[in-house]
N, C-alpha and C positions, 0 to 999 in steps of 0.2 A: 313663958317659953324662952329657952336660949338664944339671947342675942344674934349672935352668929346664927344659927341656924334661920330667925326673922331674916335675915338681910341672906342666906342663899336660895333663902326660898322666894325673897322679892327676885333673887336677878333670875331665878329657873323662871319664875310668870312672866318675867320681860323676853324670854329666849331666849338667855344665858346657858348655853350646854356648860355642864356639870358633873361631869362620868359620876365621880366618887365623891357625893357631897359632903356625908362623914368626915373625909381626909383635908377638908379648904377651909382655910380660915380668912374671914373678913373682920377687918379692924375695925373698931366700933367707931371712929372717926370718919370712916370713907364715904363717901357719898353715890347714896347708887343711881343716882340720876345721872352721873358721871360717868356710867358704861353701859357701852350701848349692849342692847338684846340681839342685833343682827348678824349672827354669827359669831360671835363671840364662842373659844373654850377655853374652863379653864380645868385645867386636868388634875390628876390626883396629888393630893399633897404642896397644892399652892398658897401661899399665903399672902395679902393685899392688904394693903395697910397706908395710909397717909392721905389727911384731903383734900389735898390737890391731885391726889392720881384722878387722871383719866384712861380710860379704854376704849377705843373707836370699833367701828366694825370689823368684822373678820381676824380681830388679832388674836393669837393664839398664844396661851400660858404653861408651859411646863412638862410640853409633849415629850421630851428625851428624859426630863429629870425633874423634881421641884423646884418650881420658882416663886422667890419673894419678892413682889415689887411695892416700893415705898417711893411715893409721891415723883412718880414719872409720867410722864405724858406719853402714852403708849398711840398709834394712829393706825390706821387702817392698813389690816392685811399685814399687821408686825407679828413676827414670830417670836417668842423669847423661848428659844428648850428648855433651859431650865438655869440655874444658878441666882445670883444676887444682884438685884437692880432697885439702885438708891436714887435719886434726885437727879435724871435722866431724863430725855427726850426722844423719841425713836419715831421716824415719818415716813411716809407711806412704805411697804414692803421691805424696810428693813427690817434684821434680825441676828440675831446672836446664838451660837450651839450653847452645849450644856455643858456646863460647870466654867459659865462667864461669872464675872464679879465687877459691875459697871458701875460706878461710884460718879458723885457730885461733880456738879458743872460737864456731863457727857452729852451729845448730840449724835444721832446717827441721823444724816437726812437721807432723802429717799432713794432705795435698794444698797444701802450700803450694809455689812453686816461682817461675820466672823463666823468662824469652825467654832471648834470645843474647847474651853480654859483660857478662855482672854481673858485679860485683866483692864481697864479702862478707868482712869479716872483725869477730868478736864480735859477731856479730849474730845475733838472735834473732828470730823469723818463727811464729808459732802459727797453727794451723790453718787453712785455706783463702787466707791474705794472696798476695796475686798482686804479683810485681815484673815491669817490662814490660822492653824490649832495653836497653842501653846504661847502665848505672847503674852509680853507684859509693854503696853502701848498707852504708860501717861503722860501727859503735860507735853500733847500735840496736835498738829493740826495738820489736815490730809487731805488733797483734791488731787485732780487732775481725771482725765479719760474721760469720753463722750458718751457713754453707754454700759451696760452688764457683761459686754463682747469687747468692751476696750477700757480700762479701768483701772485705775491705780492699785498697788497691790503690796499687799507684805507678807512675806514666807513665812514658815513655821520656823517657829524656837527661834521669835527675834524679840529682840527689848531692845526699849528706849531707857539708857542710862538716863535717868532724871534726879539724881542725889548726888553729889560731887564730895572727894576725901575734905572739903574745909564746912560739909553740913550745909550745904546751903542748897535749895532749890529753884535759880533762878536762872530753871533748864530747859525752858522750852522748847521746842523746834517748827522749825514752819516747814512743811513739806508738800511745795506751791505757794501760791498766797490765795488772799479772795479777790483782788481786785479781776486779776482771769480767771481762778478759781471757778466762780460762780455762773461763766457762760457756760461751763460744761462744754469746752471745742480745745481745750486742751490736750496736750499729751501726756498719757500716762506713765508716772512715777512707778521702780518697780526697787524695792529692796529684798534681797535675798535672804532664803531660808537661814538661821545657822549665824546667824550674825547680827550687829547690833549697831545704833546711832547715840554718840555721844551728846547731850544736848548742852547748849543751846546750839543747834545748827539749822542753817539754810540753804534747802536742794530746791534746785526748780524743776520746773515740767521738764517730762523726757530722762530726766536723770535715772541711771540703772546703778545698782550698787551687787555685783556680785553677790553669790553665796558664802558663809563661811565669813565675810567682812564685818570686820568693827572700823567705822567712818567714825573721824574723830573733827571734821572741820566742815567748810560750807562749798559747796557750788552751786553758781549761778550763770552755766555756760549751757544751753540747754542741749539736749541730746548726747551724753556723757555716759561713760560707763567707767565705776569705777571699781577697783579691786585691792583688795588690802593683804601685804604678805604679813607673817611670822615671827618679824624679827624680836630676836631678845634682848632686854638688856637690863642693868642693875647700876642705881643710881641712888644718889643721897637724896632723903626726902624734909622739905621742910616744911611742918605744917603750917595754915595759915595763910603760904603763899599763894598768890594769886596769876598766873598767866596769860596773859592776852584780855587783860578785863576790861579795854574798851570795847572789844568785839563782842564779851558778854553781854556789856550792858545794851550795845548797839543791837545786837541780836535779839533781845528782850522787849526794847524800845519799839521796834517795827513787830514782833508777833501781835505787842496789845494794839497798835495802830491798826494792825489787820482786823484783830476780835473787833476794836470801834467801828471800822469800816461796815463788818459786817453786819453791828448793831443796824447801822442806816440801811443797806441793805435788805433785813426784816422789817425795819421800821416803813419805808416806801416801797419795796417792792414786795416780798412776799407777804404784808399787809393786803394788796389787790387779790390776792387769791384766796379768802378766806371762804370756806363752801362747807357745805355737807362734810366733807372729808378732808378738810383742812379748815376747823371752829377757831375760834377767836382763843377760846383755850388755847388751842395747840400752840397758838402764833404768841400768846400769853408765856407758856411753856419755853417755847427758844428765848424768846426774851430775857425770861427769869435765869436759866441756865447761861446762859452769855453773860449775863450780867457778873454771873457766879465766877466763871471762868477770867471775867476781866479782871475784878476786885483780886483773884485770886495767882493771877500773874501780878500785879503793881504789889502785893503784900511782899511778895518771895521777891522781888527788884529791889524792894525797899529795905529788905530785911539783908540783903547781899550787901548795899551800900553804906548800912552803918555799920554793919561788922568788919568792912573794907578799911571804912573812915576816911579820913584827912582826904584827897582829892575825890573822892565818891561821894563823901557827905555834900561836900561843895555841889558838884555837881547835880544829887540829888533834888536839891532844893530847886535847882533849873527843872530836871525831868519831871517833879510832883506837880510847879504851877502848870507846866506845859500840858501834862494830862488834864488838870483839874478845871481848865481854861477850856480845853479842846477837846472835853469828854463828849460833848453831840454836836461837835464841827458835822458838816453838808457839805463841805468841798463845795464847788460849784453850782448852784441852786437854778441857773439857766441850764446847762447841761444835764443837772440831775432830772430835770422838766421836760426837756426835750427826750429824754431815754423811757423816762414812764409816761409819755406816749405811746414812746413802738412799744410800751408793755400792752398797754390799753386796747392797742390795737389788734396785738397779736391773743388777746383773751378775746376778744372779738371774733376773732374767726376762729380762734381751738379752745375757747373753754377756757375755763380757771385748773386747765393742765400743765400747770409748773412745768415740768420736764420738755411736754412737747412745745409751752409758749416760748421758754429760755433758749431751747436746741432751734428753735425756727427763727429767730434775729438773724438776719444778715450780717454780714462781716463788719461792714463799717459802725451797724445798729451795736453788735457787742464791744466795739472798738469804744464805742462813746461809752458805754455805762463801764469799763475797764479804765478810763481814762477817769470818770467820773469818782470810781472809788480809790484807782490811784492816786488821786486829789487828794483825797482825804489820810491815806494813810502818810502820804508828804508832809503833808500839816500837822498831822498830831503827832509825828517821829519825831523830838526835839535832835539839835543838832547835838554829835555828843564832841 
């Protein structure tokens, strides 16, 4: 008997709904011990393949259109409609419309998602952050908002300029950080429909960016609304040249400081939540993909600074040992102790409920684990 057919007929015996088995293809690599039977569908014309995919309960394949997922970590109650999903992570009730295309090193954590035709790759999206239709949103990262009713957001037909006229990629943008990022008591980030962020830049919480706008630099004033006019003009151009390239490198320097932060982050605190619907997989899953994400920022920094040369080489050799010293810095290890307590605590009386343990911290309780990982990101930012 056909392969494929053996393996959709083990996941229909587990409770895998399967409308149209004919139409679904399972790669002979997958492991179907890897997805669960409870609720799971996966609908006409999906294809699954890689084995490290996981599939948790409730998650749903390919509702709006077909979709391919390869070697993502799919979690409970994720929707994917349809489109292409590579070397991804997507956690509780997030999800994506159809005709996405989510490429390596991406993280949706829980209920964050997108309309129809996003584009993602290395990209990072914490809790509740909403992307609208039509966007191409790589080599970034996105917090802010307390909830699905208050929530960071970015309008349709926006891109993230992430390739610069001298080739080079070494364009990230931070949009919030994690050290408050991750309390979720934040305010939410809003950039408008129609418009576009030139990366590498830096907006903090609160920050509002008109419709219609292309932001081309950083604010860190919080509460801000900014708006971009028209104006024209025409200019000699020389290739090669480089513009404000301490503030690039500096700009680059603190996003991976943040991605390490985060790593501790997963590593102590969303490690305490691992259950039924948040496996060791899954926490395996963000790991792997951060990891991906970090390597894949310090490549593009690196690759910027020797094509730069003469004073960026110099100083590269500073930023390399700095990373390579300070790659699983702890910042403050009394502090860090004293914070996963009130985690301890607060699983204690709510459960291994991520969202409602992190949103029930008291002010000063988030103050400390903000402080905690802003240690960290201090330490590993070499000075530029």
């Amino acid at each position: 008997m056909n392969k494929n057919i053996i393996k959709i007929e083990m996941l229909q015996n587990k409770g895998v709904k399967i409308p149209n088995p004919a139409s679904v293809e399972i790669g002979e690599d997958v492991e179907i011990g890897r997805i669960s039977g409870n609720g799971v569908v996966i609908y006409s014309g999906c294809k699954i393949y890689g084995k490290s995919t996981l599939i948790l309960r409730d998650a749903k394949l390919g509702y709006e259109a077909p979709a391919t997922v390869e070697n993502c970590q799919v979690g409970p109650e994720v929707s994917l409609k349809g489109g292409f999903f590579k070397d991804a992570v997507f956690l509780r009730k997030a999800g994506m419309g159809s005709g996405a295309q989510v490429r390596e090193g991406t993280i949706l954590e829980e209920e964050a998602g997108a309309a129809h035709t996003v584009g993602l790759k290395q990209t990072i999206l914490f809790p509740f952050v909403t992307l609208g239709s039509l966007i191409n949103f790589c080599d970034c990262f996105m917090s802010g908002g307390t909830s699905r009713k208050d929530h960071s957001e970015v309008g349709s037909s926006y891109i993230h300029f992430n390739y610069t006229h001298n080739q080079d990629k070494a364009t990230p943008s931070l949009i919030g950080d994690v050290p408050n990022g991750v309390m979720l008591n934040q305010r939410p980030i809003f950039l408008g429909g129609q418009g576009g962020l030139v990366g590498p830049s830096r907006l903090t919480f609160g920050t509002l960016i008109a419709a219609g706008s292309i932001f081309r630099g950083d604010e860190l004033r919080p509460n801000r609304l900014i708006f971009e006019g028209g104006r024209s003009g025409n200019v000699a151009f020389a290739p090669g040249v480089y513009y404000g390239v301490k503030r690039i490198v500096e700009n680059n320097c603190i996003y991976i400081a943040n991605l390490m932060a985060l790593m501790q982050w997963y590593q102590h605190v969303r490690s305490q939540f691992v259950s039924e619907d948040f496996p060791e997989l899954l926490l395996e899953g963000l790991r792997e993909k951060l990891t991906m994400a970090i390597e894949e920022r310090i490549s593009r920094l690196k690759e910027l600074c020797f094509k730069k040369g003469d004073e960026l080489l110099e100083m590269w050799t500073r930023i390399e040992e700095n990373f390579r010293t300070r790659r699983d810095e702890q910042g403050d290890i009394a502090l860090r102790d004293d914070f996963l307590e009130k985690i301890r605590i607060g699983i204690q009386e709510k459960g291994k409920d991520y969202i409602a343990v992190i949103k029930g911290l008291d002010e000063n309780d988030a103050k400390m684990g903000s402080f905690w990982l802003q240690e960290i990101v201090d330490r590993v930012s070499p000075v530029i």
